[in-house]
C-alpha positions as CSV (number, residue, x, y, z in Angstrom):
1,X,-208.2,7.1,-104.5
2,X,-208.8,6.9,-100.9
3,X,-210.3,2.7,-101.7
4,X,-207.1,1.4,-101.7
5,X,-205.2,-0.3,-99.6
6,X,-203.1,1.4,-97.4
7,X,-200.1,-0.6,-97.1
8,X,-198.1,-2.4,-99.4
9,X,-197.6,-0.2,-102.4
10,X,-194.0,-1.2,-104.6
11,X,-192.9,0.9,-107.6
12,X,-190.5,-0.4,-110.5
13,X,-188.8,2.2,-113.2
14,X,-186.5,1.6,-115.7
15,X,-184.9,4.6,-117.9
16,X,-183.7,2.4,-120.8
17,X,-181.7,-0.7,-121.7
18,X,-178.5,0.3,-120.7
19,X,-179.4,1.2,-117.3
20,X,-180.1,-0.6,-113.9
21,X,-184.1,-0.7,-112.8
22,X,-185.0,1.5,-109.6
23,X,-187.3,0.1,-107.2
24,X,-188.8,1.0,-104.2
25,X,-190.9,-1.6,-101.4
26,X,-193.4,-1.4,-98.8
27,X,-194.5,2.4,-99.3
28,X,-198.4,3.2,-98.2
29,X,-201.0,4.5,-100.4
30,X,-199.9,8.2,-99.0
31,X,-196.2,8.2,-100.2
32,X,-197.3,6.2,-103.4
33,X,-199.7,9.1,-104.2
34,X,-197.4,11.6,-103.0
35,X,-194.0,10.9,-104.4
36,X,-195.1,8.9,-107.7
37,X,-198.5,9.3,-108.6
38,X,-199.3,13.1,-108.5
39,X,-195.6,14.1,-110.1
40,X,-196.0,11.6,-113.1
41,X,-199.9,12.6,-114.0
42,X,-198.7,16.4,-113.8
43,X,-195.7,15.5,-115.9
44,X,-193.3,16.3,-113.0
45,X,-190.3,15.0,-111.8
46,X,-190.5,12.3,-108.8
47,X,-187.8,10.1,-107.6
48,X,-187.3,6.6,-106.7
49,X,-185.1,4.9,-104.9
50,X,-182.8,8.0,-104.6
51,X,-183.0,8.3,-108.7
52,X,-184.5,11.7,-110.2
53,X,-186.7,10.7,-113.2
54,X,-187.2,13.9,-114.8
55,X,-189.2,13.3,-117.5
56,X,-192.0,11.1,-118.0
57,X,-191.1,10.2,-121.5
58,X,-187.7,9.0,-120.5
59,X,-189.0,5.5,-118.7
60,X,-188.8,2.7,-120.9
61,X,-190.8,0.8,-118.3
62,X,-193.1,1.3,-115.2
63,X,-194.6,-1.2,-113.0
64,X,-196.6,-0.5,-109.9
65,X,-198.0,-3.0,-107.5
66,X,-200.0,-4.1,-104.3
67,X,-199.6,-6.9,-101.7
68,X,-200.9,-7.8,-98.8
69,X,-197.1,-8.8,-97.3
70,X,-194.1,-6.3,-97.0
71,X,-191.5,-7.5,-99.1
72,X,-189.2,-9.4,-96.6
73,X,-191.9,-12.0,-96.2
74,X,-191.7,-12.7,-99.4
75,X,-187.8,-12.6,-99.9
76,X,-188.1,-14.9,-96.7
77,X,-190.3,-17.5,-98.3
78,X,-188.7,-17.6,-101.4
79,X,-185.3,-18.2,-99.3
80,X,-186.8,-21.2,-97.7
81,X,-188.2,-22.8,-100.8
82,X,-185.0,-22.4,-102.2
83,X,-183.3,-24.2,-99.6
84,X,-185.9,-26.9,-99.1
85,X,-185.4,-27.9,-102.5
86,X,-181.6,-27.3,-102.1
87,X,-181.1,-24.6,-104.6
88,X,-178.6,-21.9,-103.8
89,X,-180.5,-19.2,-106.2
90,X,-178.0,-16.2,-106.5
91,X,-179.6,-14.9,-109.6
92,X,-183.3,-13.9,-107.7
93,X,-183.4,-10.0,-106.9
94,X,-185.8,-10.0,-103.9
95,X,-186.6,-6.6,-103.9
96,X,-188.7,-7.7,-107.6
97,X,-190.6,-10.2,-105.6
98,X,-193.4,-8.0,-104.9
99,X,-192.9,-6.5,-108.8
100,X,-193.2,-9.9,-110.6
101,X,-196.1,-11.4,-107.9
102,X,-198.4,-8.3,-106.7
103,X,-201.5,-7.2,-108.5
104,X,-200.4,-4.8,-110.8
105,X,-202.1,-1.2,-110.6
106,X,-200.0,0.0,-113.8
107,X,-202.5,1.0,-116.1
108,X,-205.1,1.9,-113.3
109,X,-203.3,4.3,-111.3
110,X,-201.1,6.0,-114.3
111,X,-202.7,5.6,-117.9
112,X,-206.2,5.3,-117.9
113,X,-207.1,8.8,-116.9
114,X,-204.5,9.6,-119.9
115,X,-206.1,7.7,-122.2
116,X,-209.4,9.7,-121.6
117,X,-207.7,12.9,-121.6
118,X,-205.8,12.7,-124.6
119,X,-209.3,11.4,-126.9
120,X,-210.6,14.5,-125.5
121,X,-207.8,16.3,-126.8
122,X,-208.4,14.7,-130.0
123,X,-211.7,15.7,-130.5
124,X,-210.9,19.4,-129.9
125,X,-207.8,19.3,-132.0
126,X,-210.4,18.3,-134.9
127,X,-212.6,21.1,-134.4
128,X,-210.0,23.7,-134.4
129,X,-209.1,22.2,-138.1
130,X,-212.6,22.1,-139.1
131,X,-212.8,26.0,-137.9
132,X,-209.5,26.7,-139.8
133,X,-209.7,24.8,-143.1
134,X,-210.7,28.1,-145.1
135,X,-207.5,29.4,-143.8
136,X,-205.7,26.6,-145.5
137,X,-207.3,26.5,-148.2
138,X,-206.9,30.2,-149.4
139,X,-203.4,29.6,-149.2
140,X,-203.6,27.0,-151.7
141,X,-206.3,28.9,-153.6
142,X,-203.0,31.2,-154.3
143,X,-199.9,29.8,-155.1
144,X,-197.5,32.7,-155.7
145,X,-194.9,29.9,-157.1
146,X,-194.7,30.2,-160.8
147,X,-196.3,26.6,-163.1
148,X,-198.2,25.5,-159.8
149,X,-201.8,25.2,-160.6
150,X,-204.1,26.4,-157.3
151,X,-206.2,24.4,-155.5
152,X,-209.4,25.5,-155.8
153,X,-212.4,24.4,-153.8
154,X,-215.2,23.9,-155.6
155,X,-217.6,21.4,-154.3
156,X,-218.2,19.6,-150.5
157,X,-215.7,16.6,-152.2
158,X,-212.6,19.4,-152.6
159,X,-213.1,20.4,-149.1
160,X,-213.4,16.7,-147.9
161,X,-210.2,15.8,-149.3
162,X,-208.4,18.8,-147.5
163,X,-210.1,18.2,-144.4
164,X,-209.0,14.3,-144.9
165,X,-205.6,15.3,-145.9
166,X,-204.8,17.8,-142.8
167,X,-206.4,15.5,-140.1
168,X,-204.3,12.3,-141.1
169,X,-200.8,14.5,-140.5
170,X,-202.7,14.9,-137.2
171,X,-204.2,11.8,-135.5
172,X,-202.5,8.7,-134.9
173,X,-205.2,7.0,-135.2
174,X,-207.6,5.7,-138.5
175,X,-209.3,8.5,-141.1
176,X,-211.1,7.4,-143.6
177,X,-215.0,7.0,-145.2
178,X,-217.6,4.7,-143.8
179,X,-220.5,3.1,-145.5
180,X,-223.2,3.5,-142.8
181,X,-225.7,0.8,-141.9
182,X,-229.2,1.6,-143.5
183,X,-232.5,2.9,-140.7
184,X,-235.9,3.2,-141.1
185,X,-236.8,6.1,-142.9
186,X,-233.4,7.3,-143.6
187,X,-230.5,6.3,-146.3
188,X,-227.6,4.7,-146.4
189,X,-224.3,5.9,-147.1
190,X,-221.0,7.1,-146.7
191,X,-220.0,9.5,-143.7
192,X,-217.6,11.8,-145.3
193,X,-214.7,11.5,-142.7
194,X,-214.8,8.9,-139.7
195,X,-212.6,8.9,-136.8
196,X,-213.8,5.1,-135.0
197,X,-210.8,5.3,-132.3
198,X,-212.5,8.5,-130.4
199,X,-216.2,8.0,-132.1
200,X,-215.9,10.8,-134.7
201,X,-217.9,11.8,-137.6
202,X,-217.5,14.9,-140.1
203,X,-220.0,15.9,-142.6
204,X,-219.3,18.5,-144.8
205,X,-221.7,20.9,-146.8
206,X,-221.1,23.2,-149.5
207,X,-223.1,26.4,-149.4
208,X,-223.6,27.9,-152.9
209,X,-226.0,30.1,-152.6
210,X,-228.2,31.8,-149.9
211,X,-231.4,29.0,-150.6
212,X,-228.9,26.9,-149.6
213,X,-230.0,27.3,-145.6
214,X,-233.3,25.5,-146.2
215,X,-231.5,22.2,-147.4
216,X,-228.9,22.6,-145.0
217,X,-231.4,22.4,-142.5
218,X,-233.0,19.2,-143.6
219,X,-230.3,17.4,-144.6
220,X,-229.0,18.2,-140.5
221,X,-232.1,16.0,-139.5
222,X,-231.8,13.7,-141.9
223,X,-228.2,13.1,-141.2
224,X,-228.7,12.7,-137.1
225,X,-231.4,10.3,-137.7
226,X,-228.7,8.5,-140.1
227,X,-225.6,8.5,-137.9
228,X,-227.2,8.0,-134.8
229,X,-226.9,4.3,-136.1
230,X,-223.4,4.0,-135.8
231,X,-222.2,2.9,-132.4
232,X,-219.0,4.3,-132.1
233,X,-220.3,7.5,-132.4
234,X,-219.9,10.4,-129.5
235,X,-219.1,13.8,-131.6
236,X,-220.6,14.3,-134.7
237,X,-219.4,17.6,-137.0
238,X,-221.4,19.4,-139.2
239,X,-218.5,21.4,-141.2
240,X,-220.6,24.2,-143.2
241,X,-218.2,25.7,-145.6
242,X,-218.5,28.8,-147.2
243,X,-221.2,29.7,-144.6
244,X,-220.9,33.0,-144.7
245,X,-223.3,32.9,-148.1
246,X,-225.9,31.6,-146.0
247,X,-229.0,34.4,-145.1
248,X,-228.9,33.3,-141.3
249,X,-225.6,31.2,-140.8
250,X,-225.5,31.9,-136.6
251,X,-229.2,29.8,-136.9
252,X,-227.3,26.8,-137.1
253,X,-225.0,27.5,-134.5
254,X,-228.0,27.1,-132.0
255,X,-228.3,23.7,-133.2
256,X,-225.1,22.2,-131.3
257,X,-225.1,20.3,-128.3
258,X,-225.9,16.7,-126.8
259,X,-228.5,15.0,-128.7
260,X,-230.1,12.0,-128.0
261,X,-231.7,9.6,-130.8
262,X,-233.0,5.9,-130.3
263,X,-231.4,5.8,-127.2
264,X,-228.1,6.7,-128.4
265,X,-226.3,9.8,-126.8
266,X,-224.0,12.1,-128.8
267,X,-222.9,15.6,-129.0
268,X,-223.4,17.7,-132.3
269,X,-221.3,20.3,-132.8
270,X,-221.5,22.9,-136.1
271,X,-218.7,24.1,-137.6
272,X,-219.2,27.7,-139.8
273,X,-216.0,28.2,-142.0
């Protein structure tokens, strides 16, 4: 952060609707940074204009700002304009000047590092589902309650539809199948579970038996070739349920990590449940 300019930093918060706004002028890059910038991105209390904001989520609204003028030139020149046009202007709060006319820094300085952070988070949150959806689904597998039938999983679409059904009371953001366009030497069709917000795709295969490691294997391939296409794409899950029937499961493991295919970059990450 050490680009900015060092002087003249202003700060507006507002708790809610029923309160006043806080506001606080002139500061330099160093108090900016200081008092409001590292409290609020480590979710810490700061305070403005001699008002403790405790929490983060309290603010209804945030503004920050940057002029090149401290605020009393420009409570000055509005005063003259005012009287050279002979309006007595009571209503103006001068110390918003600098709020309403500076180069706002709002999203810059206290969201877009979040923003980042909390996709990442999103991506990991759907790999610790992926690694626990047997867990679920034996649960359901055996319903102790008497007339319920159990849900039992037995095909890739079974497990898709958990999968779908877990991740949606999770992300805030879109689930749902794709159709993929078609490549050269590949087919097209439908991702089983797509995540376009954060650049997510899931496949899911259905071990049945131990030869099943062979087509696994090719259909991996196949499928990176495939989705590679798709330009949202970052992270891209192989979910291989009921892995443990394989005769070398751990093989695939070794198959994770950054790939890179037509020029497009992604990571690969398989998922043995």
């Amino acid at each position: 952060m050490s680009d900015y300019p060092k002087l003249y930093w202003h700060c507006y918060v507002k708790i809610n609707s029923k309160t006043s706004y806080s506001v606080e002028n002139d500061l330099a890059f160093e108090q900016l940074q200081t008092r409001i910038l590292i409290p609020w991105h480590q979710s810490a209390p700061f305070t403005i204009d001699g008002k403790i904001i405790t929490k983060n989520t309290s603010i209804e609204e945030i503004k920050v700002t940057h002029t090149n003028e401290p605020q009393h030139v420009w409570a000055e020149r509005h005063n003259a304009d005012r009287q050279a046009n002979g309006i007595c202007d009571l209503a103006t709060d001068r110390y918003l000047l600098p709020i309403h006319y500076g180069q706002d820094f709002t999203f810059e300085l206290l969201f877009a590092g979040k923003k980042e952070s909390a996709k990442h988070e999103e991506v990991d949150l759907i790999e610790l589902v992926c690694r626990r959806i047997s867990n679920a689904a034996r649960i359901l597998l055996n319903r102790s309650r008497k007339g319920k039938q159990a849900y039992e999983i037995g095909d890739e679409y079974d497990v898709q539809d958990l999968l779908h059904a877990i991740l949606r009371a999770y992300l805030k953001y879109s689930v749902q199948e794709d159709p993929l366009p078609k490549v050269a030497s590949a087919k097209s069709g439908k991702v089983d579970i797509s995540v376009e917000e954060i650049g997510v795709l899931i496949e899911v295969k259905f071990v049945r038996t131990p030869d099943d490691q062979k087509r696994i294997f090719e259909e991996f391939s196949q499928d990176l070739v495939l989705y590679s296409s798709w330009k949202p794409l970052k992270t891209l899950f192989f979910l291989i349920y009921n892995s443990g029937d394989l005769r070398d499961p751990e093989a695939f493991e070794k198959l994770s990590g950054a790939k890179e295919i037509g020029g497009k970059k992604f990571d690969a990450r398989i998922i043995l449940s």
